[in-house]
C-alpha positions as CSV (number, residue, x, y, z in Angstrom):
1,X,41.0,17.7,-18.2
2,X,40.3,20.4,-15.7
3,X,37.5,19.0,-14.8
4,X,38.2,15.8,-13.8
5,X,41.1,17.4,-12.1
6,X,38.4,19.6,-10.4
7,X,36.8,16.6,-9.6
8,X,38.7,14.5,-8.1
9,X,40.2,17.2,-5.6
10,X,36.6,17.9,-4.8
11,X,35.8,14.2,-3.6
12,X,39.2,13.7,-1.5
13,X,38.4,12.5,1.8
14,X,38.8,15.6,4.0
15,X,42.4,13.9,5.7
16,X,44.0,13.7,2.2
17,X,42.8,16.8,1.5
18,X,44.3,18.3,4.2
19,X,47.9,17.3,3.4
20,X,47.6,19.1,0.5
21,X,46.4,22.6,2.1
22,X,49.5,24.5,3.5
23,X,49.5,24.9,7.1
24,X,47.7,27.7,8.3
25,X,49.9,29.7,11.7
26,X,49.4,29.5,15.1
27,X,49.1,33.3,14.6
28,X,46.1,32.6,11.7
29,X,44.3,30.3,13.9
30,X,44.1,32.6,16.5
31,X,43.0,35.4,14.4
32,X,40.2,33.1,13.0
33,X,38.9,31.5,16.0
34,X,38.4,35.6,17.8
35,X,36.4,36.6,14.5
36,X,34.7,33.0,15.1
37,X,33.8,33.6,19.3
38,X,33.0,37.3,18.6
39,X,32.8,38.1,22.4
40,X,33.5,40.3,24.6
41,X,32.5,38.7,27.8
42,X,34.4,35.2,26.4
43,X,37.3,36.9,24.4
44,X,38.7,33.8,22.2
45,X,35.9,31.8,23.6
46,X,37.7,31.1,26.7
47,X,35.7,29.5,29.3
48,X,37.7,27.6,31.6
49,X,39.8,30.0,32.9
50,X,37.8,33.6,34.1
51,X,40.1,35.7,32.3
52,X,37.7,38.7,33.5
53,X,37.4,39.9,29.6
54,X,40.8,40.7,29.6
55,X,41.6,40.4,25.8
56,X,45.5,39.9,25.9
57,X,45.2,37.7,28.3
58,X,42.2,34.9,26.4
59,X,44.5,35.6,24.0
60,X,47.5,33.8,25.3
61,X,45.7,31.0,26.7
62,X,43.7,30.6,23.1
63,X,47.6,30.5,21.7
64,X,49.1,28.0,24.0
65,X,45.6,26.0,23.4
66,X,46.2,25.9,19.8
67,X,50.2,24.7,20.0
68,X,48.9,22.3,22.3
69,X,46.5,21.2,20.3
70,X,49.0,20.6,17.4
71,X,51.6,19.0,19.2
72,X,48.5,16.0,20.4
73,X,47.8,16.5,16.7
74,X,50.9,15.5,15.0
75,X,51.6,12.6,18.0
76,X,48.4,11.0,17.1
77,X,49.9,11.1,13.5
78,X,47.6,13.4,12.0
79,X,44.3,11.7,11.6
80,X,42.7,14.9,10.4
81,X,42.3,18.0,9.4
82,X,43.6,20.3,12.6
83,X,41.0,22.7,12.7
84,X,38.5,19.4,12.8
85,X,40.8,18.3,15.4
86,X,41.1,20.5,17.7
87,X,37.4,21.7,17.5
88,X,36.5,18.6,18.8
89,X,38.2,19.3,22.3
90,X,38.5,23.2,22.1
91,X,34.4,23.8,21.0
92,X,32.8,20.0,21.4
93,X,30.1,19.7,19.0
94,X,27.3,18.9,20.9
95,X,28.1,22.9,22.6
96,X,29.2,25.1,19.1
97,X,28.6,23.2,16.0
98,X,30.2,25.8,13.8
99,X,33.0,26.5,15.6
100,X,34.7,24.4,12.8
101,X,33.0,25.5,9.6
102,X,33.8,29.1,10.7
103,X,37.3,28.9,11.5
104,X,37.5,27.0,8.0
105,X,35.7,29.9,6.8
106,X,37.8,33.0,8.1
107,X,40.9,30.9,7.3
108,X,40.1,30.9,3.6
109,X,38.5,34.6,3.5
110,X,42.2,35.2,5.0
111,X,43.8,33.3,2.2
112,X,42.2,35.4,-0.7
């Protein structure tokens, strides 16, 4: 029984599985994405804006990125994931392809 329980939570699709993950902070997200960037020179991987490695400062940009981010998130009705989401805008693909898989990553090593 276990098993198949196992199983089947295994082979969700990633959006179902997602509504049954509880939602991670703004606070976690943030956390997750610094350990993710890992920069000095880019603190929170923010590019856009020359925060001049001031730390406190990438920091609040990274934050109002992320409640941003969720609010387009929950008006387009949730189609994903939100880390999937907003990696998509906040670290394309085609420039960091793990930006996603290691936010994922630090958010569960947070969780244990």
């Amino acid at each position: 029984m276990r098993i198949t329980i196992l199983t089947l939570i295994l082979l969700l699709p990633a959006s179902i599985y997602a509504q049954l993950q509880p939602d991670n902070t703004d606070l976690e997200i943030l956390n997750a994405n610094k350990k993710t960037e890992n920069s000095k020179k880019y603190p929170y991987g923010i590019k856009s804006i020359n925060t001049y490695g001031n730390e406190a400062y990438a920091r609040q940009i990274c934050l109002n990125s992320i409640r941003k981010a969720k609010k387009r998130w929950e008006a387009a009705g949730k189609p994903e994931d939100f880390i999937s989401y907003m990696g998509k805008r906040y670290a394309p693909p085609t420039q960091n392809p793990n930006w996603v898989r290691l936010v994922h990553y630090f958010l569960e090593k947070k969780a244990k």
